[in-house]
C-alpha positions in Angstrom: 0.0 0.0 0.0 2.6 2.2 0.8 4.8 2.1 -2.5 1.1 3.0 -3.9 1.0 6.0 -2.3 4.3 6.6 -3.3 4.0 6.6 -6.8 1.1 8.4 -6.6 2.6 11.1 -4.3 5.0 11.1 -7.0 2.9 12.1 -9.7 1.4 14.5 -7.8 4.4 16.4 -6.7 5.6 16.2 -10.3 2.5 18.3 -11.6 3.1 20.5 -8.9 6.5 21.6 -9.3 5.7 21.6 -13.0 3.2 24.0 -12.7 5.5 26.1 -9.9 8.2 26.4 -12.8 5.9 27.3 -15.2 4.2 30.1 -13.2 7.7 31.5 -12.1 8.3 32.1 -16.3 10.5 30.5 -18.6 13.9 31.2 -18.3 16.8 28.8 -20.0 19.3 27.1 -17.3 22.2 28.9 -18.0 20.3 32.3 -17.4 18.8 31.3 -13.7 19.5 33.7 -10.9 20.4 32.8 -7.3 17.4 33.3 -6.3 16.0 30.6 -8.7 18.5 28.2 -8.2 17.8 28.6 -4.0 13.8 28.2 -4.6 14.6 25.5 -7.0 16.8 23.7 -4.7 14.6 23.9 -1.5 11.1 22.8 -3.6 13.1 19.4 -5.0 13.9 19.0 -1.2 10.5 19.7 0.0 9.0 17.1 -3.0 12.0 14.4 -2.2 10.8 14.4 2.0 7.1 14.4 1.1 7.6 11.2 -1.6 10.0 9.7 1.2 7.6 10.1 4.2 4.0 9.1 3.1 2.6 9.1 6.0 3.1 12.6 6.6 0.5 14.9 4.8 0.5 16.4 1.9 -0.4 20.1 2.5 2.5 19.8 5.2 4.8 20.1 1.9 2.2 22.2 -0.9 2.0 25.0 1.7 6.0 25.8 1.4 5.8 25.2 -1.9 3.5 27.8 -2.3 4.7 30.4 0.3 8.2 29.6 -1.6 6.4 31.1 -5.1 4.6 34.0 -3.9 7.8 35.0 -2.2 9.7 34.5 -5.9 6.3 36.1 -7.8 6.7 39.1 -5.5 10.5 39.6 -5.9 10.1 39.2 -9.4 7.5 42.2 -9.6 9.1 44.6 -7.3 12.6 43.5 -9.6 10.8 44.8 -12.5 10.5 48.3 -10.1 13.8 48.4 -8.4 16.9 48.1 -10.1 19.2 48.4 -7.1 16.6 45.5 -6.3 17.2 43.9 -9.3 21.1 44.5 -9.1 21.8 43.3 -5.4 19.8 39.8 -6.1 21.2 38.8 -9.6 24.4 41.1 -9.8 25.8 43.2 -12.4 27.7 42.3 -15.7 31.3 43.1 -15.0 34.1 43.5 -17.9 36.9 41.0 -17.9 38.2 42.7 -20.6 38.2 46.0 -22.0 39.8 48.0 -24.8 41.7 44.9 -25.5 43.5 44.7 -21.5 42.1 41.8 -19.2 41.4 43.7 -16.1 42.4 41.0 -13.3 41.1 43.1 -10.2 37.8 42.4 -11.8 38.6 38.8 -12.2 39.7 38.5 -8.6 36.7 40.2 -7.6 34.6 37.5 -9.4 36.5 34.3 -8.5 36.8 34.0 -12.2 40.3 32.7 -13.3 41.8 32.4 -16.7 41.1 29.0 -17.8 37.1 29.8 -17.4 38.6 33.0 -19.7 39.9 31.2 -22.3 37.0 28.4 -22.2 34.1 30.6 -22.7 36.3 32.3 -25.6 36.8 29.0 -26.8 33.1 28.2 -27.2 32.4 31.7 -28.6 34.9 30.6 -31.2 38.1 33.1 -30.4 41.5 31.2 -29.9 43.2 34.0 -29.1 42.8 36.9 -26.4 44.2 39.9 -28.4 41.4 39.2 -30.7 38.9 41.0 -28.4 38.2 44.3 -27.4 35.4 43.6 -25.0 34.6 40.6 -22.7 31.2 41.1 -20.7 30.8 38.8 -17.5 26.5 38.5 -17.7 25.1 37.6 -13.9 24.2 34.6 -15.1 27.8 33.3 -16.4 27.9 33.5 -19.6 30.5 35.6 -21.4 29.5 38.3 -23.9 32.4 39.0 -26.1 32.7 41.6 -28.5 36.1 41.0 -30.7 38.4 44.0 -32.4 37.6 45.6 -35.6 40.8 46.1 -37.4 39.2 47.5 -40.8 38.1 50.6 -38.3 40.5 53.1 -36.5 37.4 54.3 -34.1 36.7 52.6 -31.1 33.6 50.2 -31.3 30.2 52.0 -29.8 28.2 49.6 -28.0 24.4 49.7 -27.9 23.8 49.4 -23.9 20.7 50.7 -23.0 21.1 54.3 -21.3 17.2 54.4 -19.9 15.9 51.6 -18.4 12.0 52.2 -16.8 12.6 55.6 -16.6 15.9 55.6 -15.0 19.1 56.9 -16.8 22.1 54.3 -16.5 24.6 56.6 -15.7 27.1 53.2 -15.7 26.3 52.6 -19.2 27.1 56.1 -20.2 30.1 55.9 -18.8 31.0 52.8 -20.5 30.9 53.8 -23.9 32.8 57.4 -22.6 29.0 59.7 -22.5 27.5 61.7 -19.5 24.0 62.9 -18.5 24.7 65.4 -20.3 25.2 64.3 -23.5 21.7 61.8 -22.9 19.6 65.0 -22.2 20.7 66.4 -25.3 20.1 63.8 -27.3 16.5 64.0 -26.0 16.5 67.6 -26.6 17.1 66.9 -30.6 14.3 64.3 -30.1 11.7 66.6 -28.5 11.9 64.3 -25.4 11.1 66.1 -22.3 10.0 63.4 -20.0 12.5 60.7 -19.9 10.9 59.3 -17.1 8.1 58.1 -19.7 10.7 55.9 -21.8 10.7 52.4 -20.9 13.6 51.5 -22.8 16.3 53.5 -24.7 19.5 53.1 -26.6 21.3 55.0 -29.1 23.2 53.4 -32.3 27.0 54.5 -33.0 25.5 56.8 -36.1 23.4 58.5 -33.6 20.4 56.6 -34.2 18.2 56.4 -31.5 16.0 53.4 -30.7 13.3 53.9 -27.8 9.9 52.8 -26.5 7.4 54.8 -24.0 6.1 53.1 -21.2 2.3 51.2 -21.5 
């Protein structure tokens, strides 16, 4: 009777976490946060206890579960809000390399040593280092590399958004080498007075500018 119960405990708990990961949105492994690893992690050890111990009931183990996804539903909306929120639980991207020099404090900082480097450039298909100009460290782990343009004396411009939800990203101006100011008069040539009202906006390296308003 009891190995009954079992496998039906198990295709219970298996709907259930299918629908908890479904309701948390999709997002591919490679791109989970901490915080979804930790709720993933503690809802496989909630499910494994519940199959192992039939006798104890079941709402013992669906009430966690779903205290554990309105905790991540609600982080994920203020996230959306709060991008100090947003940047203390996944992190920030940080350069590994840029303008061509591999900037080891940053490495240090990261616990991320050269033969991860030289890995991740291997999968993105660059065998050697002075080939790029950029190397981007995402939160998730993956590197973004951007590789040297040698048919172009200029410096390459990259597209990093400078609003985000109404809030200028004064770190990604200073990336590409622009200020504030330079941003508010770019809007001015635009007619853009509130940029609180843009939800997203970039600018190309011919000056194009790519934006959307907010619903």
């Amino acid at each position: 009777m009891d190995m009954v119960i079992i496998v039906l405990r198990t295709v219970l708990f298996y709907g259930i976490i299918l629908l908890i990961f479904r309701l948390m949105g999709k997002r591919e492994i490679g791109e989970l946060s901490i915080l979804d690893l930790v709720v993933f992690i503690m809802i496989a050890e909630m499910a494994v206890s519940a199959i192992e111990e039939p006798k104890d009931p079941i709402f013992d183990t669906i009430v966690p579960m779903a205290v554990l996804l309105l905790i991540q539903l609600g982080l994920a909306y203020f996230q959306l809000k709060n991008q100090k929120l947003r940047e203390v639980i996944d992190g920030k991207p940080s350069f590994i390399i840029r303008n061509g020099e591999i900037n080891e404090k940053e490495m240090k900082k990261q616990r991320y040593n050269f033969t991860d480097l030289l890995i991740q450039l291997r999968e993105e298909k660059i065998h050697d280092v002075r080939d790029v100009d950029v190397a981007i460290l995402e939160p998730s782990g993956k590197l973004s590399v951007f590789e040297k343009n040698p048919a172009s004396s200029q410096r390459p411009f990259y597209s990093l958004p400078f609003i985000l939800d109404g809030q200028i990203q004064s770190r990604h101006l200073h990336e590409n080498g622009k200020d504030e100011e330079w941003l508010k008069d770019v809007l001015k040539q635009h007619d853009i007075v509130d940029y609180t009202s843009l939800l997203y906006l970039s600018v190309a390296a011919d000056g194009t500018l790519f934006m959307q308003k907010k619903n």
